[in-house]
SEKOLRO-92608 format. One record per residue: residue number from 1; x, y negated, z negated of N, C-alpha, C, O in turn. Coordinates in pm, 1 decimal, decimal comma. Each point is the difference from the previous one (the first is absolute). Example, Ala and Ser with C-alpha at 12.3 -4.5 7.8 and 13.67 -1.06 7.14 Angstrom:
SEKOLRO-92608
@i 1	n.u 1319,0	n.v 569,0	n.w -780,0	ca.u -89,0	ca.v -119,0	ca.w 0,0	c.u 90,0	c.v -120,0	c.w 0,0	o.u 103,6	o.v 1,9	o.w -66,5
@i 2	n.u -138,6	n.v -106,9	n.w 138,5	ca.u 82,0	ca.v -119,0	ca.w -6,0	c.u -77,0	c.v -109,0	c.w -73,0	o.u 50,9	o.v -110,8	o.w -16,9
//
This chain:
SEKOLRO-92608
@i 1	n.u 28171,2	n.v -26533,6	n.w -7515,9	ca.u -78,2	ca.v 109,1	ca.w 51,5	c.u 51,5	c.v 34,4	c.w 138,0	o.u 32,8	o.v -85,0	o.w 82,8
@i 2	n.u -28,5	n.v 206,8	n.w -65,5	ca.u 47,5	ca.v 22,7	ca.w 163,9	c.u -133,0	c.v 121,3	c.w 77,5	o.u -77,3	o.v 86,1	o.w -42,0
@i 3	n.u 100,1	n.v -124,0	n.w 123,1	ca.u -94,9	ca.v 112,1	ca.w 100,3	c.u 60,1	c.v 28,6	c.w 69,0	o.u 99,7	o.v -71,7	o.w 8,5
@i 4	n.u -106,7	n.v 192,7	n.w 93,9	ca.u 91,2	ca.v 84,6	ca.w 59,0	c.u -38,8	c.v -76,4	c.w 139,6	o.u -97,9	o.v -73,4	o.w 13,1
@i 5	n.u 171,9	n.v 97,7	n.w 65,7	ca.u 50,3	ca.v -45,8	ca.w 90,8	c.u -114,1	c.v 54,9	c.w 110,9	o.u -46,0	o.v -74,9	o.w 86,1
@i 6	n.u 8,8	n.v 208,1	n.w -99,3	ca.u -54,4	ca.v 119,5	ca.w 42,6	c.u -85,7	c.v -45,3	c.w -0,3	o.u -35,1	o.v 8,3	o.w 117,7
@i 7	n.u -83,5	n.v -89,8	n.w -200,6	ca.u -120,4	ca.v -29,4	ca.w -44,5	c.u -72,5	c.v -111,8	c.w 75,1	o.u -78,7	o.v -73,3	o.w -59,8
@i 8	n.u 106,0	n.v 58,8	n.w 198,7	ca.u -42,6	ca.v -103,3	ca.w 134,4	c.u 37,9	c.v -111,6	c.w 44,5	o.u 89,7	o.v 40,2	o.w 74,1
@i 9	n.u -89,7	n.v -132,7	n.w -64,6	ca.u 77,7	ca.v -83,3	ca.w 88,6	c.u 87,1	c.v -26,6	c.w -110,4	o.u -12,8	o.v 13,9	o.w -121,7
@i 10	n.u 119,3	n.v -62,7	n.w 207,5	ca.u 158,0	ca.v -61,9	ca.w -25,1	c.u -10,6	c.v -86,7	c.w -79,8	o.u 80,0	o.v -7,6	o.w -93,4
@i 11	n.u -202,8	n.v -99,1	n.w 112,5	ca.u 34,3	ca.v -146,2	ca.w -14,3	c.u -118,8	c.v 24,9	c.w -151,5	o.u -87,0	o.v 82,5	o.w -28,1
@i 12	n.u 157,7	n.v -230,1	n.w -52,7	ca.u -54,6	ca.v 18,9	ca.w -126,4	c.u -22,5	c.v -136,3	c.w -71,3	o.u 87,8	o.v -82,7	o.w 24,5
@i 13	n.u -175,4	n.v 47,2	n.w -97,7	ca.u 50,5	ca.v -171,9	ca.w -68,8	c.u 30,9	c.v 65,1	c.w -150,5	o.u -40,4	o.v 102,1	o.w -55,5
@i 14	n.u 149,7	n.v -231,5	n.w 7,3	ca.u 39,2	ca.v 29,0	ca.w -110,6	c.u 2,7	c.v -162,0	c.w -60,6	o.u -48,9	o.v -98,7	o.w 54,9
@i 15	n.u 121,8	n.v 105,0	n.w -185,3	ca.u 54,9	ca.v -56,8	ca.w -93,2	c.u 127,2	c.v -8,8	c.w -39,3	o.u 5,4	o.v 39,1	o.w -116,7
@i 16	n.u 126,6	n.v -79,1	n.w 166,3	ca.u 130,0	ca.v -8,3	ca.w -100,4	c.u -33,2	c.v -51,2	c.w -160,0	o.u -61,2	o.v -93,3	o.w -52,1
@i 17	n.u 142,9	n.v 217,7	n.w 4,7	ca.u -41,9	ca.v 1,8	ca.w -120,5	c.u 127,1	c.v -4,3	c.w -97,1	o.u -16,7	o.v -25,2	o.w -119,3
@i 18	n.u 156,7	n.v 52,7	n.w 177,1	ca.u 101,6	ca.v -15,2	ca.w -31,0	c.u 133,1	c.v -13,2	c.w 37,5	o.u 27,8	o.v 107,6	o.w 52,9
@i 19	n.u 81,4	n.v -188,0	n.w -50,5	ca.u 156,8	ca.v 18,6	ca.w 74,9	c.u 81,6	c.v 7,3	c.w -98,9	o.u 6,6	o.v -48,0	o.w -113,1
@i 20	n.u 76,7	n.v 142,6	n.w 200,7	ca.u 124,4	ca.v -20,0	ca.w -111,0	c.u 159,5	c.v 29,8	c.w 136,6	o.u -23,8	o.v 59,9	o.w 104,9
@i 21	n.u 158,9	n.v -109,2	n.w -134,1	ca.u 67,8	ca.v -27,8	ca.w 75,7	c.u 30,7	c.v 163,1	c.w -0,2	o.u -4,9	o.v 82,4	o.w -91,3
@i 22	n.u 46,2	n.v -68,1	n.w 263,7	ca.u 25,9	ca.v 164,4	ca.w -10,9	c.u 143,3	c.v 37,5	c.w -17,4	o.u 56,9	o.v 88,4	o.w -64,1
@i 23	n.u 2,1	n.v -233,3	n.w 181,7	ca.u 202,5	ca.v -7,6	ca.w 13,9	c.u 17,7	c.v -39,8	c.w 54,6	o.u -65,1	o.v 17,4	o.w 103,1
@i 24	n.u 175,0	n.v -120,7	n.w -103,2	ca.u 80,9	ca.v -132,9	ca.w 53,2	c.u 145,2	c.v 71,0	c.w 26,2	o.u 93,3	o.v 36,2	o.w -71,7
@i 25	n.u -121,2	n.v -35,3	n.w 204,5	ca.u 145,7	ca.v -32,6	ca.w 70,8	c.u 44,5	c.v -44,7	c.w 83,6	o.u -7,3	o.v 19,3	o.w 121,4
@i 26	n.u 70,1	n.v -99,8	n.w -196,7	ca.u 49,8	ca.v -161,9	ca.w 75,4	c.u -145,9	c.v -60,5	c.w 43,0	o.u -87,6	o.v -6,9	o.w -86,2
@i 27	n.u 59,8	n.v -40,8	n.w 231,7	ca.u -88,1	ca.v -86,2	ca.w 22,3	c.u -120,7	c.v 95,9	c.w 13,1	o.u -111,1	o.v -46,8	o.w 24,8
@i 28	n.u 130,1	n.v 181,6	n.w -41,0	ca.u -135,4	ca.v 128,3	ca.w 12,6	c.u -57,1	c.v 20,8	c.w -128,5	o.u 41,5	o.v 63,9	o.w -96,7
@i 29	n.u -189,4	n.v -159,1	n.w 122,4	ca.u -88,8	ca.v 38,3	ca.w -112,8	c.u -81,2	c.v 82,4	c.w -7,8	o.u -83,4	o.v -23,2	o.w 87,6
@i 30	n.u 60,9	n.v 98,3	n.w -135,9	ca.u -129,7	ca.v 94,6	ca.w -22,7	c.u -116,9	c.v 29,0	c.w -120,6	o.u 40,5	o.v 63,2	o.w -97,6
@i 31	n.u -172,9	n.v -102,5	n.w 98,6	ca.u -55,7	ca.v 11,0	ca.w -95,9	c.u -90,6	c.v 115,9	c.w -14,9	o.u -47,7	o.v 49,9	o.w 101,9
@i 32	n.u 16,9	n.v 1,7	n.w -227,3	ca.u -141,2	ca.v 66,1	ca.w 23,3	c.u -91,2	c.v -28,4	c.w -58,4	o.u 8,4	o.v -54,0	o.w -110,3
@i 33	n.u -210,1	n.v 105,6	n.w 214,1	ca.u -52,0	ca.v -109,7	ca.w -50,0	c.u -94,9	c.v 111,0	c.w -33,6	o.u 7,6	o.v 94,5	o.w 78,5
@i 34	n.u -98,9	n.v -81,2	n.w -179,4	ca.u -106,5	ca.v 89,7	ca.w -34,9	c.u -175,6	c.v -85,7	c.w 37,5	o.u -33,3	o.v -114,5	o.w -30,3
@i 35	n.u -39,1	n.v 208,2	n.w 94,9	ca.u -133,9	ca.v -65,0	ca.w -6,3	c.u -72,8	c.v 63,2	c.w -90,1	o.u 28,4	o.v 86,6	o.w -82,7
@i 36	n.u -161,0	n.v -161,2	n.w 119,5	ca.u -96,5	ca.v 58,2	ca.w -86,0	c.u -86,7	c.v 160,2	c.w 15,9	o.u -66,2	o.v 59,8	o.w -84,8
@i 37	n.u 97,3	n.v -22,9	n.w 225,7	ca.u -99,4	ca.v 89,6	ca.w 112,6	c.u 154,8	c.v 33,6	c.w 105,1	o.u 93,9	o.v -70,3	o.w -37,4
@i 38	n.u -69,2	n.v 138,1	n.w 123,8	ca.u 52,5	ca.v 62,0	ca.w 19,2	c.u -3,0	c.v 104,3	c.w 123,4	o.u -10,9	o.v 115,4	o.w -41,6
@i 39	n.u 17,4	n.v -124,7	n.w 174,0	ca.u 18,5	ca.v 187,8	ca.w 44,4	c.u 141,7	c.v 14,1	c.w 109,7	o.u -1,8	o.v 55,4	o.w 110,0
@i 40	n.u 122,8	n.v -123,4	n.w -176,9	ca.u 129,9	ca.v 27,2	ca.w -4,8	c.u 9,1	c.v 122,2	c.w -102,1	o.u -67,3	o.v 24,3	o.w -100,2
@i 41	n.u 170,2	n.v 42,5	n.w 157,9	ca.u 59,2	ca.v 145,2	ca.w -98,3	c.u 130,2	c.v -7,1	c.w 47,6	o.u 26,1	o.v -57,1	o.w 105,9
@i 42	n.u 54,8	n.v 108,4	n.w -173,0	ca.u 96,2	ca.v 7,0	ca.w -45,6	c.u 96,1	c.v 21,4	c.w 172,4	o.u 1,3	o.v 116,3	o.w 40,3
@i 43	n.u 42,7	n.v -180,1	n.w 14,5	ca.u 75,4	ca.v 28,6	ca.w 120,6	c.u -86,6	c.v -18,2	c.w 113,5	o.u -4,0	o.v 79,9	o.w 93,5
@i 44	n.u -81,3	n.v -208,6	n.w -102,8	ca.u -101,7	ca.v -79,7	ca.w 60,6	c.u 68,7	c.v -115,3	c.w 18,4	o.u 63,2	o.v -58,3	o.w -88,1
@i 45	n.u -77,8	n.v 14,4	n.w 234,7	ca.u 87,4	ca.v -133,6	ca.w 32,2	c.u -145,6	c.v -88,4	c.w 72,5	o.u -82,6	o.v 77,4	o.w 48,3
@i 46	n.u 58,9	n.v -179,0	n.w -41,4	ca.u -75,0	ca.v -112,3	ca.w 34,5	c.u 13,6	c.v -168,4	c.w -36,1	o.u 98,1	o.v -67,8	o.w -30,7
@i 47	n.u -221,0	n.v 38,4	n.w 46,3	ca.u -17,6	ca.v -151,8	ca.w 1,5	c.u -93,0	c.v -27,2	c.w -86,5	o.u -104,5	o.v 64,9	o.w -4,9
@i 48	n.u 142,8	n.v -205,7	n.w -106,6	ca.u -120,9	ca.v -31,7	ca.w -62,8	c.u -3,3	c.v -182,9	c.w 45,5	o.u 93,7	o.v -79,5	o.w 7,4
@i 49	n.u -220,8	n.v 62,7	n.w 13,5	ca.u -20,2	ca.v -153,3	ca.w 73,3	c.u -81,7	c.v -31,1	c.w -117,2	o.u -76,9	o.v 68,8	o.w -67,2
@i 50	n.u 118,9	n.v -206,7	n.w 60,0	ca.u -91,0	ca.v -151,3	ca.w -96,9	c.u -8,3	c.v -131,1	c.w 60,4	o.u 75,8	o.v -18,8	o.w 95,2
@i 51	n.u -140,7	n.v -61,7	n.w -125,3	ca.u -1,3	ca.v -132,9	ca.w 48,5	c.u 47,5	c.v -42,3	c.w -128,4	o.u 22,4	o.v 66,2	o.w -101,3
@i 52	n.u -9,1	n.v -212,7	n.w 129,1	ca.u 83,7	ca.v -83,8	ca.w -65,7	c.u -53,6	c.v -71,9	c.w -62,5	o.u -92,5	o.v 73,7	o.w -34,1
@i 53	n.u 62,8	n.v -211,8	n.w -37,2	ca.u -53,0	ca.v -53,5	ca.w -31,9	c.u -39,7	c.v -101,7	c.w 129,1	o.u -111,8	o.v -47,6	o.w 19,8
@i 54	n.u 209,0	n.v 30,8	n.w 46,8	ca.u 10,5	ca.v -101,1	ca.w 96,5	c.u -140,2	c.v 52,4	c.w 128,8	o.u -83,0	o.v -77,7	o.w 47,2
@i 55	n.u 93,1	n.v 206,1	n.w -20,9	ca.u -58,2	ca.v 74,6	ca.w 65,2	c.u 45,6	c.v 70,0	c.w 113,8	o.u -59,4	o.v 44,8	o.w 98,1
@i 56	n.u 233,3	n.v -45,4	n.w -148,7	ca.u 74,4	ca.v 58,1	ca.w 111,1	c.u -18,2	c.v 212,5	c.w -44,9	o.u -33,5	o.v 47,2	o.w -108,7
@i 57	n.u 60,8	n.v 10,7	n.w 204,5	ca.u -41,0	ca.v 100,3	ca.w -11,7	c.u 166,2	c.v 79,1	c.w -91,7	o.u 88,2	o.v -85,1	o.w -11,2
@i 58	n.u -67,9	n.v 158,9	n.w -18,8	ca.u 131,4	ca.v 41,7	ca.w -72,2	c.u 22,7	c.v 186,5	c.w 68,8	o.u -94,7	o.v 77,2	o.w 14,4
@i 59	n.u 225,0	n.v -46,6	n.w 13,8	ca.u -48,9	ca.v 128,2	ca.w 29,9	c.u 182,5	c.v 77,8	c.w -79,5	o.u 118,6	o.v -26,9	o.w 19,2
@i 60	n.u -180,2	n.v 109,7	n.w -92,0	ca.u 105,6	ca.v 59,4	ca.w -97,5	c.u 34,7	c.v 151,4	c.w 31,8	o.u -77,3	o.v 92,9	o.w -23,6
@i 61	n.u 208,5	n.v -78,8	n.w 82,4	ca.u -25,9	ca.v 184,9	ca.w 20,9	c.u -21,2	c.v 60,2	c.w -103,8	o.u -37,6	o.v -57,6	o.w -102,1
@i 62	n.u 60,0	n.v 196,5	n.w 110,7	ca.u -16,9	ca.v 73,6	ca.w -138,5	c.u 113,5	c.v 55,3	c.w 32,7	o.u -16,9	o.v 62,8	o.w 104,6
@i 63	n.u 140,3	n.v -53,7	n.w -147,8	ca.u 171,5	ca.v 60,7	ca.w 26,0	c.u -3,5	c.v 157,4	c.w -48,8	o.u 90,8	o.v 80,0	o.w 22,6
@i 64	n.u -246,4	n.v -42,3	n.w -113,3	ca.u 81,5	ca.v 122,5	ca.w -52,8	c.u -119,0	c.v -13,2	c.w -160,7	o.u 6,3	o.v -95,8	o.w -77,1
@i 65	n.u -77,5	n.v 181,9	n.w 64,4	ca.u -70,0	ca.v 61,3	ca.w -95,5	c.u 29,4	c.v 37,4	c.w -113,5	o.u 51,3	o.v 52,7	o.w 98,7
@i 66	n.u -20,7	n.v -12,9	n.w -233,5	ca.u 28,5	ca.v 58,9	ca.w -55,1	c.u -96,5	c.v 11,2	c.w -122,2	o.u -71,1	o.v -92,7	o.w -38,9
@i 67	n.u 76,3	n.v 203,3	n.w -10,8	ca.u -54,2	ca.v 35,5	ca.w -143,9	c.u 48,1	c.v 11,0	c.w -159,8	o.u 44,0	o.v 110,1	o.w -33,2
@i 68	n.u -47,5	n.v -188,5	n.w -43,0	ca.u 76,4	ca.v 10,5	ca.w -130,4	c.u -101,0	c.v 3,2	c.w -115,2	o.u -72,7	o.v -99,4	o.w -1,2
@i 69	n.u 57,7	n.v 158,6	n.w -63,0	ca.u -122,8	ca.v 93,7	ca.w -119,3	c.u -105,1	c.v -83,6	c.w 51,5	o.u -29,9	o.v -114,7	o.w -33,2
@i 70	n.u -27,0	n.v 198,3	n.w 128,9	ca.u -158,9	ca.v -21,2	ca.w 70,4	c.u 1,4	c.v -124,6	c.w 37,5	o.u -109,6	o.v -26,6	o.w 49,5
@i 71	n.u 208,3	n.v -99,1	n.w -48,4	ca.u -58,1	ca.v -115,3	ca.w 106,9	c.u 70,6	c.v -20,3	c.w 108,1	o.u 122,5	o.v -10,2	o.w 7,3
@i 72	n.u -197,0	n.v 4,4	n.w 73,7	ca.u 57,0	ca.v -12,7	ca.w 171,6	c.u 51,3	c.v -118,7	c.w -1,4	o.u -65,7	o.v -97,1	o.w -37,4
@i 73	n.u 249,1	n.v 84,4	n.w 97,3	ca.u 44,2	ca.v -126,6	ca.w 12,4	c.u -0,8	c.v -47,2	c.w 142,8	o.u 61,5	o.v 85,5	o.w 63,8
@i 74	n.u -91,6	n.v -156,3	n.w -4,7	ca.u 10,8	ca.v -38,6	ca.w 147,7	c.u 117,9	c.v -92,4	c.w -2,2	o.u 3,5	o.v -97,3	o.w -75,4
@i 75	n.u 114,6	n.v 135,0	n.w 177,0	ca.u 116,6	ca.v -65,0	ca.w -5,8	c.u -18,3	c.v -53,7	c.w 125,7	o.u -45,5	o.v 49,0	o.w 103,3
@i 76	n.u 109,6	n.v -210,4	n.w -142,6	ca.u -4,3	ca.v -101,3	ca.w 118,2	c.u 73,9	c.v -102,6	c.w -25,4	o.u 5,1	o.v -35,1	o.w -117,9
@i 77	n.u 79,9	n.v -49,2	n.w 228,9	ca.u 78,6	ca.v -102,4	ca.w -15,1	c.u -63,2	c.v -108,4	c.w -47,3	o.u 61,7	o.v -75,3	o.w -75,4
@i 78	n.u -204,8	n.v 46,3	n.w 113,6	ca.u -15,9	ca.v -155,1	ca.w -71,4	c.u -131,4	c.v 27,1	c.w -77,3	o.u -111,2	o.v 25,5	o.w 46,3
@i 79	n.u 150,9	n.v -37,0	n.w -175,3	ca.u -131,6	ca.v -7,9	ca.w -77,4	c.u -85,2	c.v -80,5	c.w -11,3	o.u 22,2	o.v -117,8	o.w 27,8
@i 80	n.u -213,9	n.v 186,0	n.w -97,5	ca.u -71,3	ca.v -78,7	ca.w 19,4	c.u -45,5	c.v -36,3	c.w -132,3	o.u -3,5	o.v 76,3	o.w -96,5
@i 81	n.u -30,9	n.v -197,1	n.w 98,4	ca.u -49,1	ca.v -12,4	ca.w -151,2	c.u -108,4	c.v 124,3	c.w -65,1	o.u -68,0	o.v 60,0	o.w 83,2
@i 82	n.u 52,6	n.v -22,3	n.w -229,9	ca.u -54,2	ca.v 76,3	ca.w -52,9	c.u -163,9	c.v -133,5	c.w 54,2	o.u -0,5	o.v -115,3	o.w 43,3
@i 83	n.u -123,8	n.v 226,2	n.w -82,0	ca.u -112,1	ca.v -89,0	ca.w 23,3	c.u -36,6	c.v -7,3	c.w 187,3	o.u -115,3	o.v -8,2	o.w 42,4
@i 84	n.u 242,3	n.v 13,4	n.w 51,1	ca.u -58,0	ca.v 7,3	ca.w 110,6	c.u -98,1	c.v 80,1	c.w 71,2	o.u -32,4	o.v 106,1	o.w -53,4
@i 85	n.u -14,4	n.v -133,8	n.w 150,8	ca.u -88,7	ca.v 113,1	ca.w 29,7	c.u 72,1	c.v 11,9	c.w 128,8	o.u 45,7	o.v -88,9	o.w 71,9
@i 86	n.u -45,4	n.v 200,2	n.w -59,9	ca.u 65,3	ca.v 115,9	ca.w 116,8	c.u -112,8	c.v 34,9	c.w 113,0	o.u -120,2	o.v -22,7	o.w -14,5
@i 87	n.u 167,3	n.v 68,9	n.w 104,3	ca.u -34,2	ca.v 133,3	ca.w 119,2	c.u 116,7	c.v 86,0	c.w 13,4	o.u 109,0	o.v -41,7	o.w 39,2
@i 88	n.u -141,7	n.v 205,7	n.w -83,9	ca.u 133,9	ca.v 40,1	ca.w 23,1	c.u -23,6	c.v 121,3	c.w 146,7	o.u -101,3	o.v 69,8	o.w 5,6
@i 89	n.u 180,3	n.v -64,9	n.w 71,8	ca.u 23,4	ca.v 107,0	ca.w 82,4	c.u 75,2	c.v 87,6	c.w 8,3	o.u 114,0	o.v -30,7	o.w 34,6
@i 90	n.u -140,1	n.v 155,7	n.w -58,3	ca.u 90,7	ca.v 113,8	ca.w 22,2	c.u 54,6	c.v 15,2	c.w 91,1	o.u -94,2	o.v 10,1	o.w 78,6
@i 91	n.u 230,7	n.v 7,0	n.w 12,2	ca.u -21,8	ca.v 24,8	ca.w 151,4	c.u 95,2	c.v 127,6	c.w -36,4	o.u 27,9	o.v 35,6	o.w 114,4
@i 92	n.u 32,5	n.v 45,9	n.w -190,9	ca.u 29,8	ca.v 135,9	ca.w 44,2	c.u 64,3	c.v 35,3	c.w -181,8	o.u 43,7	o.v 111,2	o.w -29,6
//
């Protein structure tokens, strides 16, 4: 599900709900990760934060947005497990 960006604050909780590898080159990984909720759009760059099990805090950029038949992919170097729970921030 996505909500527009437009629709009040930045910040949002979610669900990872899916990864899949985006492209490997050489030691540059990139994944993308889909949530459950959403107000990234398409050429939206930010941050999504989780804690750990441990209770260390985790903080994941967002490299780059994209859209492929209606699900928003959030691209980022280190993926999070599907099942996590998120905070995501829009910052532009």
């Amino acid at each position: 599900m996505s909500e527009s960006a437009g629709s009040g604050a930045s910040e949002f909780t979610a669900v990872v709900t899916d990864i899949r590898l985006e492209s490997r080159e050489g030691a540059a990984v990139r994944w993308r990760m889909t949530l459950d909720r959403t107000k990234f759009a398409a050429g939206d760059v930010g941050v999504l934060e989780a804690v750990s099990r441990t209770g260390t805090r985790i903080e994941v950029p967002v490299l780059a947005v994209i859209v492929v038949d209606g699900d928003v992919w959030h691209v980022v170097e280190k993926p999070l497990a599907a099942g996590t729970d998120v905070v995501g921030r829009v910052t532009r």
